[in-house]
N, C-alpha and C positions, 0 to 999 in steps of 0.2 A: 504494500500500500504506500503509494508515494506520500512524503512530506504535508503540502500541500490540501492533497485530498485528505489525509486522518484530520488535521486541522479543521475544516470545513466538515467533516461528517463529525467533529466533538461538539464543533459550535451548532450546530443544527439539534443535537442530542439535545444537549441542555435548554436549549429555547424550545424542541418542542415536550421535553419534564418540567419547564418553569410554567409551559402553558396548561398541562393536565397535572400539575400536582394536587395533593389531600390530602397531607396527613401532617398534622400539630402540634404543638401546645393550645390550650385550651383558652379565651378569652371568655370575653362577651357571646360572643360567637365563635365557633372553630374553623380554624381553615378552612374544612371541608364546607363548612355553612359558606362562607367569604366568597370560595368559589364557585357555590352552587348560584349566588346569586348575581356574579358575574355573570357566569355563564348566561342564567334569563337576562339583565338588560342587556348582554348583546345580542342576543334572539329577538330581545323585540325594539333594537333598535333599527331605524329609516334610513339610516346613513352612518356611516361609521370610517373614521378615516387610521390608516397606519402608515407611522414614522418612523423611517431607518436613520440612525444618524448614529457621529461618530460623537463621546465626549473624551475631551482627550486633557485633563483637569492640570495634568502637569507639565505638557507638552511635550514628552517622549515620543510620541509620534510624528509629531510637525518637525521636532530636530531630526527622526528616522529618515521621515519622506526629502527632507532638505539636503538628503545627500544625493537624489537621484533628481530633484527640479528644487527652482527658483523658493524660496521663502514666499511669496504670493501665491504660487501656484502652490505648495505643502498649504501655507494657510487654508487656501479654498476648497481643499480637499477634505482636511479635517474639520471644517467646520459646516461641510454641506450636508445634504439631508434627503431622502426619497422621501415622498407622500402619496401613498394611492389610498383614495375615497372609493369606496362603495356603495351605489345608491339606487337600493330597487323600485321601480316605478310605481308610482300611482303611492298608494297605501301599503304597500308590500313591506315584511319584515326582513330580517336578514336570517330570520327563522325559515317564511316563505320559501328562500331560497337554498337552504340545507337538502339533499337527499333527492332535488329531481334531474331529469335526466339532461346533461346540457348541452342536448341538442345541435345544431348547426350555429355559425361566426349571427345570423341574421337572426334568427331567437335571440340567443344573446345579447345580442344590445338592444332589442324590444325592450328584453324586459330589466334593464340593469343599466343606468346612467354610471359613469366614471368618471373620474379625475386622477393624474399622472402630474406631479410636479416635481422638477429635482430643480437645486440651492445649490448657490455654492454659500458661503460665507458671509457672504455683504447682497445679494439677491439672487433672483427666481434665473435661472439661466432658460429654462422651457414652459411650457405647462402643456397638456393634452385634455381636450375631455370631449367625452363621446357621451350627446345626449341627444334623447329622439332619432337616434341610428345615425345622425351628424359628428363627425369628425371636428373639432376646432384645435389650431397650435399657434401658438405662440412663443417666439425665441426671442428671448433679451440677446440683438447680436452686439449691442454695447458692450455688455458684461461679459460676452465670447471674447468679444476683439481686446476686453481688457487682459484676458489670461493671455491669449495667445500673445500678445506684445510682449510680455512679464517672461514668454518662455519663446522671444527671440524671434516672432514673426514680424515682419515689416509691410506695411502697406497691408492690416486684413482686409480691409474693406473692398478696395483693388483687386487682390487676390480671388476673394469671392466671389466679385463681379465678374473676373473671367472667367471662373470656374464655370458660372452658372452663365453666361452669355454661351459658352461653349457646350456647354449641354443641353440648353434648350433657351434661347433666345425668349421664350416665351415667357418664363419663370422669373424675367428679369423685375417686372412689376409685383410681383409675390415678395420680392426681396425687398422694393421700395414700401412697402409697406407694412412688413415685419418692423423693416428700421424706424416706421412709426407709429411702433406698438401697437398695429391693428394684429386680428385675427385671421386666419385662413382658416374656412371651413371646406370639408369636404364632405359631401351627401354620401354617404358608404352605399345606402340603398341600390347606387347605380353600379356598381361593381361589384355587387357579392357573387353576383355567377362568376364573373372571371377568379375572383380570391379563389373561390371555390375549386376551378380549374385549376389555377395554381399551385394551392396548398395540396393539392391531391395528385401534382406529378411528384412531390416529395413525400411525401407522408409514407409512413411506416405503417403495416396492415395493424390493424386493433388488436391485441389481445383476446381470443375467443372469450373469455370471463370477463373482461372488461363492465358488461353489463349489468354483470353479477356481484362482483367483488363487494363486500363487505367492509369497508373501510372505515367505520366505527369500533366493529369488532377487532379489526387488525389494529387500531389502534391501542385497544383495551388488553388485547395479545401483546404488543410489544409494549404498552407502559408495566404492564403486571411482570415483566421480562427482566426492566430493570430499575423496577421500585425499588429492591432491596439495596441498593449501592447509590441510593439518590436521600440524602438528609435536607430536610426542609425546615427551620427553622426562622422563630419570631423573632427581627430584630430591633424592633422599638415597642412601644407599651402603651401605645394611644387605640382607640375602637375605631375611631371615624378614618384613620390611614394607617396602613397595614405595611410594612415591608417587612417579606420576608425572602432569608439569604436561601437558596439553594446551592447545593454540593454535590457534586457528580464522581463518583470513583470512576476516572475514565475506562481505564485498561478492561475491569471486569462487566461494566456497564456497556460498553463495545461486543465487546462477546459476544454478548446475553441479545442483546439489539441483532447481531450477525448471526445467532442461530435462529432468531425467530424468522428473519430474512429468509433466510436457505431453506426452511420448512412450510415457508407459506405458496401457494400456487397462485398466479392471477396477476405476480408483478412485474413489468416491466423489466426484459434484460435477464430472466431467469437462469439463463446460462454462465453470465458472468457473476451474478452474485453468488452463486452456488461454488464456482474457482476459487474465491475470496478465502484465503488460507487462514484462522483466527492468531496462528501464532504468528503472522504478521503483523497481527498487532502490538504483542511483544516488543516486537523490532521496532517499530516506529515512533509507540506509546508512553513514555517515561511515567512512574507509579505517580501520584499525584490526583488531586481533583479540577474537575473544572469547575471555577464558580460563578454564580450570578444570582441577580435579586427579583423579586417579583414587587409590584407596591400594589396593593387595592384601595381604592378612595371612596369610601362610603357602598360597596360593596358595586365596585364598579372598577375593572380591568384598566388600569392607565400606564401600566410600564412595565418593563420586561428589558434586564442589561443583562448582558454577560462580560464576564474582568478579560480583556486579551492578553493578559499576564497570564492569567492560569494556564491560559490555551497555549502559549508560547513554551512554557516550562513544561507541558505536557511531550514536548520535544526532545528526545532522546540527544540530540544535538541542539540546544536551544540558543547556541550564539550568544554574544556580548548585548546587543540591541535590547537594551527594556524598554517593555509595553505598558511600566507601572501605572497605572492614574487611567489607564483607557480602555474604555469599554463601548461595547457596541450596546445602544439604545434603541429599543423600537417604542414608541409610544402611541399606544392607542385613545383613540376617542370616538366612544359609541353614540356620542347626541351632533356627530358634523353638521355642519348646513348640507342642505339638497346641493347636488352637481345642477347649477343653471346654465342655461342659456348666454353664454359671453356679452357686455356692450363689444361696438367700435369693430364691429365686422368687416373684412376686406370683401371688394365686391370681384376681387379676382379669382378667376376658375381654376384653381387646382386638379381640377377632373379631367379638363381636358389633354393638360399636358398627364396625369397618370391615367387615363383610356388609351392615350396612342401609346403610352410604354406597355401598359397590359396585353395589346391587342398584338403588340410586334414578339412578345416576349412568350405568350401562349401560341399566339402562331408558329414560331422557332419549335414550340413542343409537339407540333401536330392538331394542335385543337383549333376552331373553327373560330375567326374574331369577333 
């Protein structure tokens, strides 16, 4: 198991046992109550949005990154943020949308409004939201052309002008008006057949069970797998806000995760996860825990960190490099605003110019434009 990868399958471990843990010390309420009733307000919340972001309290990171880019460009990195909204239509819960079948890219966004926004540190660099089957984006190219200068580009704006004169002549007023914080919308309506055609010269055939799989249950199989090696504990003493530390015994926690893998039928890649050697994990895994915290705020899901220290020293060769102080945050909120409608709409066709690329690009595959 490469570097790398055991890193990323530790930190996924722990965030999804910080998400279904239950078992405590006793308050007001116990754990297990805290989380039961998370779990309802985000069933029956309308919109609910999560945040990836880096905190990085001591700067060990921004000094790491600063050896491969500029000090502006570390800063922007460590201090930006992912945000995807979830928002199902009309009256819909987020409960609603638990357990049905989901269908084709055009169901989909019937019935489910979105938002996509990534930060860097000082603003919005994008935003995406699809609502009513509409497409809208929007690119701060200010705040682009700021990094890219910071990391030695000359002339962006120039630059991107050719690019895009040379690509499609047409897209050059798409660009005039990004730069003046309008939107571009694009009607997806008009081109779900061709996506369609698209995504289905690539796509890999379904899984026969795919229909079937149980994915509750296999959840309940691989948390009961490696409860035992996962300590959950209360770190402050207040009812109304909850943090509590979790503790992961990597090495045997991995295992325990990797035999319920190899014994389940219905997942993706069956072949390679069954190869997956456990005393590989040995080799890559240094004994230690990985940690992180959960917070509940009045019995409602607001945060979820794990220490990238832990995860680092979980490295059999963990390097000079400390990660002390920094930990990856996702923060949730189950009461967001509804995904609207954008003001300051561009009245530019972005369809047109992606109808002639779809139509040249499925014809190249055989299919009819």
């Amino acid at each position: 198991m490469h570097r790398p990868a055991t890193r990323f399958v530790v930190g996924a471990l722990v965030f999804a046992l910080s998400a279904t843990a239950g078992c405590g010390a006793q308050k007001q309420r116990t754990i297990k109550a805290e989380f039961a009733s998370a779990q309802t307000n985000l069933d029956n919340s309308q919109a609910a949005s999560v945040t990836l972001r880096l905190k990085d309290s001591s700067g060990s990171l921004s000094a790491l990154l600063s050896k491969e880019s500029n000090a502006a460009q570390a800063a922007a990195f460590a201090g930006g943020s992912i945000t995807v909204t979830v928002d199902p239509v009309g009256t819909q819960t987020l409960k609603d949308l638990r357990g049905t079948a989901p269908g084709d890219a055009e169901d989909m966004f019937k019935g489910v409004n979105m938002a996509f926004v990534v930060r860097d540190d000082k603003a919005a660099l994008g935003e995406i939201r699809i609502v009513d089957g509409n497409l809208y984006i929007q690119v701060n190219l200010t705040e682009i052309g700021r990094l890219a200068k910071a990391g030695g580009v000359t002339d962006f704006d120039a630059k991107l002008d050719d690019a895009v004169a040379s690509a499609d002549p047409k897209l050059a007023q798409g660009i005039v008006d990004l730069r003046a914080g309008k939107w571009i919308k694009l009607p997806l309506a008009r081109y779900f057949d061709q996506l369609k055609q698209l995504g289905g010269a690539f796509a890999s055939p379904a899984p026969s069970t795919a229909d079937t799989f149980d994915v509750p249950g296999f959840g309940r199989t691989l948390y009961d797998a490696v409860q035992p090696f996962v300590t959950v504990t209360d770190a402050n003493n207040t009812s109304d806000v909850r943090v509590l530390d979790v503790k992961v015994q990597a090495r045997p926690a991995l295992k325990a995760a990797l035999k319920v893998l190899a014994a389940t039928d219905g997942l993706p890649y069956p072949d390679v996860i069954k190869e997956l050697d456990p005393a590989e994990i040995d080799k890559h895994v240094a004994e230690g825990t990985a940690n992180g915290t959960i917070t509940l705020r009045s019995g409602h899901l607001s945060q979820v960190t794990v220490d990238l220290e832990s995860l680092r020293l979980l490295d059999v060769d963990p390097g000079t490099d400390s990660l002390a102080g920094t930990e990856v945050v996702v923060d949730i909120d189950d009461s967001s605003d509804a995904v609207q409608v954008p003001d300051n709409v561009s009245s530019f066709d972005l369809g047109a110019a992606l109808e002639q690329f779809l139509q040249g690009f499925t014809g190249s595959l055989g299919y009819a434009g």
